[in-house]
C-alpha positions as CSV (number, residue, x, y, z in Angstrom):
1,X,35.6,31.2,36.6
2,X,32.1,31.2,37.4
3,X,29.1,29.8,35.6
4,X,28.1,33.3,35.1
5,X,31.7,33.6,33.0
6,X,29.7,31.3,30.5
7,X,31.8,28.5,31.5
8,X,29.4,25.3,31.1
9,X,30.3,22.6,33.6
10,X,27.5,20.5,34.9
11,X,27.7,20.2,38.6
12,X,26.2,17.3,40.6
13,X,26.8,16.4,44.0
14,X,27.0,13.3,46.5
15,X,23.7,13.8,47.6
16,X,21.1,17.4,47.7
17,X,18.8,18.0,50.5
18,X,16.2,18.4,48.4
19,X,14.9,20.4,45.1
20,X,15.3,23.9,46.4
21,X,18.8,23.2,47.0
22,X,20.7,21.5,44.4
23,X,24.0,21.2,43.2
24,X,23.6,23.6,40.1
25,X,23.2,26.3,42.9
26,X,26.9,25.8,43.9
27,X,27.4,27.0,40.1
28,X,25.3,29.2,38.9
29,X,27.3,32.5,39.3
30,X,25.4,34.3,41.8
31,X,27.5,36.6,43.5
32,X,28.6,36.0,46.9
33,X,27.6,39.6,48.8
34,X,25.4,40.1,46.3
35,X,23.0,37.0,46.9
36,X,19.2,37.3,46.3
37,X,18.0,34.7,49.4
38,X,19.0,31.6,51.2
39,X,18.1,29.6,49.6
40,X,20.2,30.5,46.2
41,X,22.8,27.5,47.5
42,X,23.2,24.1,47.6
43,X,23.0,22.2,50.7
44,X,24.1,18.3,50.8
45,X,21.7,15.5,52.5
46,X,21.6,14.7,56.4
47,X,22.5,11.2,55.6
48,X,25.6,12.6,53.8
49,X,27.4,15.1,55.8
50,X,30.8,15.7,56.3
51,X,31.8,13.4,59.2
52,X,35.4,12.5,58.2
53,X,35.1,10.4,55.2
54,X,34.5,11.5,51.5
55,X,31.4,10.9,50.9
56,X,30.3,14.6,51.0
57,X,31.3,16.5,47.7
58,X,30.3,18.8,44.7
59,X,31.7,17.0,41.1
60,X,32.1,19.6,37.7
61,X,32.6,17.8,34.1
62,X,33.7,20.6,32.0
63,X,33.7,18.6,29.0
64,X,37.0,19.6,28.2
65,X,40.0,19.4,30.1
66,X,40.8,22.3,32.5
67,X,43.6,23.6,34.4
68,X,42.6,24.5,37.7
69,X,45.3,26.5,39.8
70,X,43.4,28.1,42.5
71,X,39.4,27.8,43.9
72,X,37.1,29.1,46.6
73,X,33.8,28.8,48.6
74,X,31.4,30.9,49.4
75,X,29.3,31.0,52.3
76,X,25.2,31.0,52.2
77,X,23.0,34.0,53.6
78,X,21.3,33.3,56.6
79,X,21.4,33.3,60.3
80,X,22.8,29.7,60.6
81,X,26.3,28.7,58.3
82,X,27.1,25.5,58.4
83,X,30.2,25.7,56.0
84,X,32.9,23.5,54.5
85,X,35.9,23.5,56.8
86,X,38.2,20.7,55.7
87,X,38.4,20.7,52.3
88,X,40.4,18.8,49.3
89,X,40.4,19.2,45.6
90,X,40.5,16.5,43.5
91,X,41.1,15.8,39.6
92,X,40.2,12.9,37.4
93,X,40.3,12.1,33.8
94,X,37.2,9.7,33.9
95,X,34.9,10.9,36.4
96,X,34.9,7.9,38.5
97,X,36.9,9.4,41.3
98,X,37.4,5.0,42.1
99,X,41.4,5.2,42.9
100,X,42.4,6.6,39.1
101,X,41.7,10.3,40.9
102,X,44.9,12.9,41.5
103,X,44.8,14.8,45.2
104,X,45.7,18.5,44.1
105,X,45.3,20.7,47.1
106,X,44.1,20.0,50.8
107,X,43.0,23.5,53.1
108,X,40.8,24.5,55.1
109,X,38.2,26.9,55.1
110,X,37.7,29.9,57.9
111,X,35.0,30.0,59.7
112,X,33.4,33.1,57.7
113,X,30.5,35.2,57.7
114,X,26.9,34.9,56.1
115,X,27.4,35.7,52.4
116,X,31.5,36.0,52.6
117,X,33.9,34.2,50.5
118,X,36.5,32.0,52.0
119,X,40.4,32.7,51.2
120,X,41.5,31.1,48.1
121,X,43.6,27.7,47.9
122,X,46.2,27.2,45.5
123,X,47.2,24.3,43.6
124,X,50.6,23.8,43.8
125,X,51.4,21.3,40.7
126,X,48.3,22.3,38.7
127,X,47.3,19.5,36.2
128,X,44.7,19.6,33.2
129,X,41.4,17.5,34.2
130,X,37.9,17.5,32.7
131,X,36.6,16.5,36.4
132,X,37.1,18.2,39.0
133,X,35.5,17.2,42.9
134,X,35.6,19.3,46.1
135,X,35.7,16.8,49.1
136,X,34.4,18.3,52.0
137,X,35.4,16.2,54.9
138,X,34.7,18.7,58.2
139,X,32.0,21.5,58.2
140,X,31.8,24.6,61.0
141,X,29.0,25.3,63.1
142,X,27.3,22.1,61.7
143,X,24.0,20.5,62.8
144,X,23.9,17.5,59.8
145,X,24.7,19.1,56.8
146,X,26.8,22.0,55.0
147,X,25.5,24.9,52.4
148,X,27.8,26.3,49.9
149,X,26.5,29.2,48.1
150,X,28.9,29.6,45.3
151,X,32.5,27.9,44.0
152,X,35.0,29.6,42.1
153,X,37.7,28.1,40.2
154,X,40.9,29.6,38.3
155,X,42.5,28.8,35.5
């Protein structure tokens, strides 16, 4: 499920780089190989890069709880793709993500292509959420920031 599937989450993010690239672009259903320009992506701050820790992450409130089994990245369009590489999926009834949040998958993405999905990750024990937050602890071919151009869930 996409945001183009009419599925209404809103989607915010540790931190944006600035107003041409928020969060929302991570969700808007855009097609990955089908994208319009660079710029249709969201890309986090400098200050807030992957660099180990979890402070680096996209955050969906579906409003109603959701069953996430599986979920992918895609990768922007242009020259330079500084992606996601260490990844983990999180779950939380509240939306704090303070301690009360359930781990549900850890992967890692490949380094891929402008404009190319990344291979899906499964979640093994799937468990209903309204909250959902992809952690992005690593990045490829990063200089101080990632972009993700689209995220895909299933249920």
């Amino acid at each position: 499920m996409q945001g183009s599937d009419g599925i209404k989450a809103q989607c915010t993010a540790s931190s944006e780089l600035n107003v041409t690239y928020p969060a929302t672009n991570a969700w808007n259903g855009l097609d990955v190989g089908n994208s319009p320009g660079s710029a249709e992506c969201w890309i986090c701050n400098t200050d807030n890069y992957p660099d180990g820790s979890d402070r680096c992450w996209l955050q969906w409130n579906f409003g109603t709880d959701k069953t996430i089994t599986a979920f992918r990245m895609g990768s922007r369009d242009h020259t330079t793709i500084p992606f996601p590489k260490d990844i983990k999926l999180l779950g939380s009834a509240t939306g704090v993500f303070g301690g009360e949040e359930t781990e549900l998958a850890t992967g890692q993405n490949a380094d891929v292509a402008r404009d190319t999905w990344a291979a899906w990750h499964s979640v093994d024990s799937p468990q209903a959420f309204q909250y959902y937050r992809i952690v992005m602890t690593t990045g490829w071919n990063m200089v101080n920031y990632v972009c993700v151009q689209e995220v895909e869930f299933c249920e």
